[in-house]
SEDO-465545 format. One record per residue: residue in one letter; residue number from 1; x negated, y, z negated of N, C-alpha, C in turn. Coordinates in pm, 1 decimal. Example, Ala and Ser with C-alpha at 12.3 -4.5 7.8 and 13.67 -1.06 7.14 Angstrom:
2
- a	1	-1319.0	-569.0	-780.0	-1230.0	-450.0	-780.0	-1320.0	-330.0	-780.0
- s	2	-1285.0	-225.0	-708.0	-1367.0	-106.0	-714.0	-1290.0	3.0	-787.0
END
This chain:
86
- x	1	-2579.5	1382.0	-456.7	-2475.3	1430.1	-367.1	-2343.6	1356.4	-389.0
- x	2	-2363.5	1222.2	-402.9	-2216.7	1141.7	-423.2	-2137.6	1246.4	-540.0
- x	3	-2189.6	1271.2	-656.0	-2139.2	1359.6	-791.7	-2039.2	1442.8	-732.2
- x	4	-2095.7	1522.9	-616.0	-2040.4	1664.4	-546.6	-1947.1	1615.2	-482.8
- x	5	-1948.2	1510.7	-406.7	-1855.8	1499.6	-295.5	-1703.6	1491.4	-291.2
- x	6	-1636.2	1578.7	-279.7	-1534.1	1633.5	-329.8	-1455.8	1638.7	-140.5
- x	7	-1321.7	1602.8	-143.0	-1227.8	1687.2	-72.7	-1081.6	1728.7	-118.7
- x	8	-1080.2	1864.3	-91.5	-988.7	1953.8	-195.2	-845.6	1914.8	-133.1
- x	9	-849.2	1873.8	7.3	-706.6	1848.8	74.8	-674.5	1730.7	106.2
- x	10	-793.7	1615.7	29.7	-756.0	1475.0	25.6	-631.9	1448.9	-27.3
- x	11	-605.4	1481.4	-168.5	-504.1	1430.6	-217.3	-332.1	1470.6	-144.0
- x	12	-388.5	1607.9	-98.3	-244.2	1663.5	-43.6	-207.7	1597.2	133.3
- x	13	-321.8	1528.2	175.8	-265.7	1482.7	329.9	-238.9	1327.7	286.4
- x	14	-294.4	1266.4	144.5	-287.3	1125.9	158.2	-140.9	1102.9	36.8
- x	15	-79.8	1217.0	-10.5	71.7	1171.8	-10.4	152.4	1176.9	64.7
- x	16	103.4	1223.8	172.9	234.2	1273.0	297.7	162.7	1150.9	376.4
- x	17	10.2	1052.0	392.9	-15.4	960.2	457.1	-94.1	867.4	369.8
- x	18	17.3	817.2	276.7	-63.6	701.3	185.4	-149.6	624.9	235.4
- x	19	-149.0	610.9	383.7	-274.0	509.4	440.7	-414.2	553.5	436.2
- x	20	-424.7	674.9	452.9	-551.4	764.6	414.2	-596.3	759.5	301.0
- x	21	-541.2	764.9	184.3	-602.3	731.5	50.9	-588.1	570.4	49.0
- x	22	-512.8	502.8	82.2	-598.4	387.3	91.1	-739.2	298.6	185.3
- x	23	-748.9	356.8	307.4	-841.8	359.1	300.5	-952.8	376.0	284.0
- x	24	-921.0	483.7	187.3	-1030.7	585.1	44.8	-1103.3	481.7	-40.1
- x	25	-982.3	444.8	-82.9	-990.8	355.0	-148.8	-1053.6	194.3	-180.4
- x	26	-997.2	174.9	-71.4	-1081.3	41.4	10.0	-1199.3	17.6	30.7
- x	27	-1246.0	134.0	94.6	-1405.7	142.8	133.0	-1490.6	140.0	-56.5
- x	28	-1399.2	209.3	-90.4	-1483.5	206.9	-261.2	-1470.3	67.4	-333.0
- x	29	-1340.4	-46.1	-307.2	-1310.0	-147.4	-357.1	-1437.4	-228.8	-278.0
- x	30	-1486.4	-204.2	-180.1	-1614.1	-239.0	-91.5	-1719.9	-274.0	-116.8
- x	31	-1749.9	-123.3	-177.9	-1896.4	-136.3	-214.4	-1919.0	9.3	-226.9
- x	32	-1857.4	103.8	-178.5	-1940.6	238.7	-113.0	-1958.2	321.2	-240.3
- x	33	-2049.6	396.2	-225.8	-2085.7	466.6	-342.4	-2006.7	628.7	-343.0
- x	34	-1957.2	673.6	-229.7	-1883.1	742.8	-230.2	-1783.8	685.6	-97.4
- x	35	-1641.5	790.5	-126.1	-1570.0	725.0	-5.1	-1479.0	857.4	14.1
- x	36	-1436.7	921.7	116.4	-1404.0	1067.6	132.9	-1274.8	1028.6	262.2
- x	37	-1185.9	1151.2	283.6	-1110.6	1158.6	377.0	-1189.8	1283.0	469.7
- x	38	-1235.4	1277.0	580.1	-1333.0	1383.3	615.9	-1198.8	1496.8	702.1
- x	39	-1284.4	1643.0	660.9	-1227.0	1732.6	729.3	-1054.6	1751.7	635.6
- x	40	-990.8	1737.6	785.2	-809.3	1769.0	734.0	-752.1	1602.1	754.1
- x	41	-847.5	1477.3	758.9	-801.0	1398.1	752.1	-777.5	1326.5	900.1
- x	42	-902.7	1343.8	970.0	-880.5	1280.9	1089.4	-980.2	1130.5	1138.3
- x	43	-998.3	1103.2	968.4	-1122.4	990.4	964.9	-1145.7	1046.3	811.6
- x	44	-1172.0	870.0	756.3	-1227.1	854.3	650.8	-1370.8	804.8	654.7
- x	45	-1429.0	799.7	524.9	-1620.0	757.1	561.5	-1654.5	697.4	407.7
- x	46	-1764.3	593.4	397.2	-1762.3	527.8	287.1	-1911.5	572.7	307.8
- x	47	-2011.9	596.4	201.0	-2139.2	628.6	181.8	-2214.2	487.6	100.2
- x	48	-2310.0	397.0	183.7	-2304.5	245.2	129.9	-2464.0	242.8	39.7
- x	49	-2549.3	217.9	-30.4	-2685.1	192.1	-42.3	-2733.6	117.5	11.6
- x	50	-2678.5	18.3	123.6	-2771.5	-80.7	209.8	-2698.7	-121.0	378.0
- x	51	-2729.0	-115.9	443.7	-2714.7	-119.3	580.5	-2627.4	-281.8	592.9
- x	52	-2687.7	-377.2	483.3	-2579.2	-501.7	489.6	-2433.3	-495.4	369.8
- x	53	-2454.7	-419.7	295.1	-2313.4	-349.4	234.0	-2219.3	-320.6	299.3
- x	54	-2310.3	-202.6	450.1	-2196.0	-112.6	525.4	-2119.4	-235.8	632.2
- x	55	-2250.6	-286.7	686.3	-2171.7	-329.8	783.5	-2106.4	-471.1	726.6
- x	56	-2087.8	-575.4	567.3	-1982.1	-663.8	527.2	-1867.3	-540.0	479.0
- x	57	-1838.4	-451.8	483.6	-1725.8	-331.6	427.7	-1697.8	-335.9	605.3
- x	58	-1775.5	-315.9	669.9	-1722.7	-266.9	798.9	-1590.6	-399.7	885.1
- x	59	-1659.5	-517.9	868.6	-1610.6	-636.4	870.3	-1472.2	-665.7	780.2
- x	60	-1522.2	-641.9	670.9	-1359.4	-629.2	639.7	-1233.6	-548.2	656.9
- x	61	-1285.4	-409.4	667.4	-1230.8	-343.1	707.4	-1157.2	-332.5	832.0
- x	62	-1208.9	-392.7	922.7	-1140.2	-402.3	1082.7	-990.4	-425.2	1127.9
- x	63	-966.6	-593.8	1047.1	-882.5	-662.9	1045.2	-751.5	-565.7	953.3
- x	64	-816.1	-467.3	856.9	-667.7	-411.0	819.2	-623.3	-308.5	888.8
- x	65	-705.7	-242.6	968.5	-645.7	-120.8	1055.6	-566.3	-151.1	1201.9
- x	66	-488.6	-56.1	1217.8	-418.2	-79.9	1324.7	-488.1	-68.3	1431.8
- x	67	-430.8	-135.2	1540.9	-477.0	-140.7	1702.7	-536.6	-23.0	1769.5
- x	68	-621.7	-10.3	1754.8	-676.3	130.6	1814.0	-755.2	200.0	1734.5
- x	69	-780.1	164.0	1623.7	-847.6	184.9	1497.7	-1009.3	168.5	1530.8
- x	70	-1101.8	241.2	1489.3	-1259.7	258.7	1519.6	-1273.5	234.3	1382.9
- x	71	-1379.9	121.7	1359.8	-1495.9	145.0	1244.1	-1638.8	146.3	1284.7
- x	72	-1720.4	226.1	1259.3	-1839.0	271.9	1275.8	-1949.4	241.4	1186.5
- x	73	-2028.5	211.1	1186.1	-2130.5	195.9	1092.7	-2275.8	258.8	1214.4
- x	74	-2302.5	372.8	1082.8	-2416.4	505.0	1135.2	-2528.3	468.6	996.1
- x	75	-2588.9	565.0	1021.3	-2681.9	632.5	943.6	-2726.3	763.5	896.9
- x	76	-2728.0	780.3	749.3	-2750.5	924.2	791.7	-2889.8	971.0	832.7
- x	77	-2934.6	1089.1	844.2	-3053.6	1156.1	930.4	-3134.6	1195.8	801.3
- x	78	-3244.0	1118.6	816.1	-3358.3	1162.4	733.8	-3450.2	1298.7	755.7
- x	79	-3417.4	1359.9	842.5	-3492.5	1475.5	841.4	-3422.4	1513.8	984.9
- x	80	-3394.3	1685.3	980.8	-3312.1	1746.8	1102.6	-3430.9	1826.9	1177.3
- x	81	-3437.8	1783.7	1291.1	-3529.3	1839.2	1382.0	-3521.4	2055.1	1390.2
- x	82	-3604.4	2073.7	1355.6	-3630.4	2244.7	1367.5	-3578.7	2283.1	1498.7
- x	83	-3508.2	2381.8	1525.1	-3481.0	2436.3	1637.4	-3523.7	2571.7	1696.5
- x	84	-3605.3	2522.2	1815.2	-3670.7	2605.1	1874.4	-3510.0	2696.3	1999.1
- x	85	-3563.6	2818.2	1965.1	-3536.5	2934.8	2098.9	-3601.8	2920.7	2195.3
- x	86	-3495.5	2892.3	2299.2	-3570.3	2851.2	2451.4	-3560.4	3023.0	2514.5
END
């Protein structure tokens, strides 16, 4: 999946907001095995191979974002629950 992971309107929101491609960027200078601007650019996301990768990237990361700034460290979902019709 990293191969695929593509966003087509990364490059065009992160010249009009160079901070967005750098924190593209960053997260990859990190560690992350992929690193994306998600959506139209309302949050970026770094994809890590180990849970102590994400969260020393997460740690560094803190201190460069501005005041009000969220970093998150998730997981993704190993299997999506079937959905039943109630």
């Amino acid at each position: 999946i990293v191969r695929l992971a593509e966003n087509d309107l990364e490059a065009v929101v992160s010249a009009r907001h160079p901070e967005i491609g750098g924190h593209v960027e960053r997260l990859r200078s990190f560690g992350a095995i992929a690193a994306l601007m998600t959506g139209s650019g309302s949050a970026v996301f770094g994809v890590f191979d180990e849970d102590a990768a994400a969260n020393a990237a997460a740690s560094r990361l803190r201190p460069l974002l501005p005041k009000g700034s969220r970093v998150l460290v998730t997981r993704t979902a190993e299997r999506v629950a079937p959905v039943q019709l109630v």
